[in-house]
C-alpha positions in Angstrom: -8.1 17.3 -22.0 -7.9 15.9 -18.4 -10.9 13.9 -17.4 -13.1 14.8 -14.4 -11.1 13.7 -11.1 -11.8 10.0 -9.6 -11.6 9.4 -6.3 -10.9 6.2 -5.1 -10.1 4.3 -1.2 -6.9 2.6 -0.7 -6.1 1.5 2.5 -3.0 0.6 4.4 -2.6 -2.5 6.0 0.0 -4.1 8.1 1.5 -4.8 11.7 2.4 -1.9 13.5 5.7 -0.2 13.2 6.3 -1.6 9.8 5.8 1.9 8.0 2.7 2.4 6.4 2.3 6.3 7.9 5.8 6.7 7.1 4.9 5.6 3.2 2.1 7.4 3.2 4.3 11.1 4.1 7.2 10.2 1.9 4.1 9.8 -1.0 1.6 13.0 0.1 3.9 15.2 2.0 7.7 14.3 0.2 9.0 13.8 4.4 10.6 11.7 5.9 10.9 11.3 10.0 13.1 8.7 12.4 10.2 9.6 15.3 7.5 6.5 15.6 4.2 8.0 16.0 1.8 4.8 16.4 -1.4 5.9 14.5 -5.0 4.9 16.7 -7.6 4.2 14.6 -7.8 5.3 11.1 -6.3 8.8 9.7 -7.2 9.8 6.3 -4.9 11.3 3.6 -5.4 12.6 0.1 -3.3 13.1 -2.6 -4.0 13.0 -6.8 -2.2 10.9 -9.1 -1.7 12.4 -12.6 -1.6 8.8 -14.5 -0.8 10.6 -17.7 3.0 9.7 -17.6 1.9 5.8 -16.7 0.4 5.6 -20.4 0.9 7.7 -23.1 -1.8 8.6 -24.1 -4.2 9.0 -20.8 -5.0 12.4 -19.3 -6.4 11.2 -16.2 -6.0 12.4 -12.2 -7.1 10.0 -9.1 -7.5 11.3 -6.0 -6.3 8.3 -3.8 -7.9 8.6 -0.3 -5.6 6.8 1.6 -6.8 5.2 4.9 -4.0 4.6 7.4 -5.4 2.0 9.6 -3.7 1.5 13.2 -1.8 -2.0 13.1 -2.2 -3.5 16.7 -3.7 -6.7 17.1 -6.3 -5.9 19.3 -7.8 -3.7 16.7 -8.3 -6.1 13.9 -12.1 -7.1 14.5 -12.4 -3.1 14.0 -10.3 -2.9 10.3 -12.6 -4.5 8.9 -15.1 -2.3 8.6 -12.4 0.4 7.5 -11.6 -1.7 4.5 -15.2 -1.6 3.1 -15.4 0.2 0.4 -11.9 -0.1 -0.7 -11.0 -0.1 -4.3 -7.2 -1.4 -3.2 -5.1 -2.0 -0.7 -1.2 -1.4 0.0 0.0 -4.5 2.5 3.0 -3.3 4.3 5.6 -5.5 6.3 9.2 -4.3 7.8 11.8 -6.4 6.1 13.5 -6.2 9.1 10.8 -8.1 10.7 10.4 -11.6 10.1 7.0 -12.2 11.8 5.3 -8.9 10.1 6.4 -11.1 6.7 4.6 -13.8 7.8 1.3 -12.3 8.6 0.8 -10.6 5.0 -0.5 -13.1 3.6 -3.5 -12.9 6.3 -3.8 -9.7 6.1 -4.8 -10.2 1.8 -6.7 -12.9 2.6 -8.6 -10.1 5.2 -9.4 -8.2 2.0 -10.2 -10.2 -0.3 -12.7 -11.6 2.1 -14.6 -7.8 2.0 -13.5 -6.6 -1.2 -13.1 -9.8 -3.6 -12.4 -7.7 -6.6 -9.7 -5.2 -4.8 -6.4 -4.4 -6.1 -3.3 -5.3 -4.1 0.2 -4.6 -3.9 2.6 -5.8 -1.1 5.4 -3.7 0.3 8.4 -5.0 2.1 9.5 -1.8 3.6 12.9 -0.5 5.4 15.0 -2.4 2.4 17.4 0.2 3.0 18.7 -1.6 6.2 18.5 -5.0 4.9 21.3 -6.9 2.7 20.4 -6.4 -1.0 20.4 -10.7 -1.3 18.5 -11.3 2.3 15.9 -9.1 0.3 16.0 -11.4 -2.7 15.8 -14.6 -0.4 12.7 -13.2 1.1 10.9 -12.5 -1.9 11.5 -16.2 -3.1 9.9 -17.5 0.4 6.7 -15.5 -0.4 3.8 -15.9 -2.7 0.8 -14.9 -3.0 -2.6 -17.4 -4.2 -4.7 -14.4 -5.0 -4.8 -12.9 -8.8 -4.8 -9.1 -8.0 -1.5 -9.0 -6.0 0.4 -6.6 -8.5 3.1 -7.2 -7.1 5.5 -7.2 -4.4 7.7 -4.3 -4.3 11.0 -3.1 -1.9 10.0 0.4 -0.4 11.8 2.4 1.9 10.3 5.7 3.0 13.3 6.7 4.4 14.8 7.0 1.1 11.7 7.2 -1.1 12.7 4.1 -3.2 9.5 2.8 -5.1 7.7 4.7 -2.8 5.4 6.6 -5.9 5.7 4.3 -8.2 3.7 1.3 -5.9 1.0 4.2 -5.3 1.1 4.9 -9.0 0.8 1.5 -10.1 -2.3 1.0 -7.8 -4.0 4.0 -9.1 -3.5 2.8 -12.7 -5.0 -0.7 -11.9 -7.0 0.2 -9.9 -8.4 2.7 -12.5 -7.7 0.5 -15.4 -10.2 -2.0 -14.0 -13.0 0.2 -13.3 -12.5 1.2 -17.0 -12.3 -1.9 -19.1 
């Protein structure tokens, strides 16, 4: 018996052109395009997550109401009043893009500043054009202070690599808190 439908706010955060609106089609619409559409302001997708195959014996759906938030600079006083609310947040940078690495750590610490109990997962998008050990090397030059970083996964919407299953594993936590 499935459970009555949660819905739950998950934002995307990150400079722009790192790939948070191309996550977000590869997840809600399985696309993928090479055109860069810079998002302005805030667009708002939706798409449930059947958590049933994350435990065995769960029969639950989350709608996730993911908030695409425009990542220019001179919007930031503005973002964060879009992250109120929000039960998690996926922080996206371009592995190809040293200085977008560097700012996710601000960019939790903007959470967690709003939503202090928020789940968080880190993307380092576009691993498909980065070397396989550069990767590696970044991941050991990051860390994260903050307990509810998940983790830090390598995405690529272009391929779809981890792309579901860092969505997935935010819905579970994110529901599995909410629930203890």
């Amino acid at each position: 018996m499935i459970m009555a439908i949660i819905s739950k706010k998950v934002c995307m955060i990150g400079d722009f052109g790192v790939g948070k609106t191309s996550l977000i089609r590869r997840f809600v619409e399985r696309q993928f395009s090479d055109q860069y559409l810079s998002t302005v302001g805030v667009k708002i997708s939706r798409k449930i997550v059947n958590l049933q195959h994350l435990e065995v014996d769960l029969s639950q759906e989350i709608k996730l109401l993911i908030w695409d938030i425009e990542g220019q600079t001179k919007f930031k006083a503005i973002a964060s009043s879009y992250l109120q609310g929000a039960s998690g947040i996926l922080v996206v940078a371009d592995s190809t893009r040293q200085e977008t690495i560097e700012h996710l750590q601000d960019h939790v610490k903007q959470f967690v500043a709003i939503n202090s109990n928020g789940m968080i997962a880190v993307a380092l998008n576009k691993v498909d054009l980065v070397d396989p050990e550069d990767i590696e090397q970044i991941r050991k030059n990051m860390s994260f202070s903050e307990h509810q970083v998940l983790g830090i996964y390598n995405t690529s919407a272009k391929t779809g690599q981890n792309v579901d299953h860092i969505f997935e594993t935010l819905a579970f936590k994110i529901w599995r808190q909410d629930n203890r």
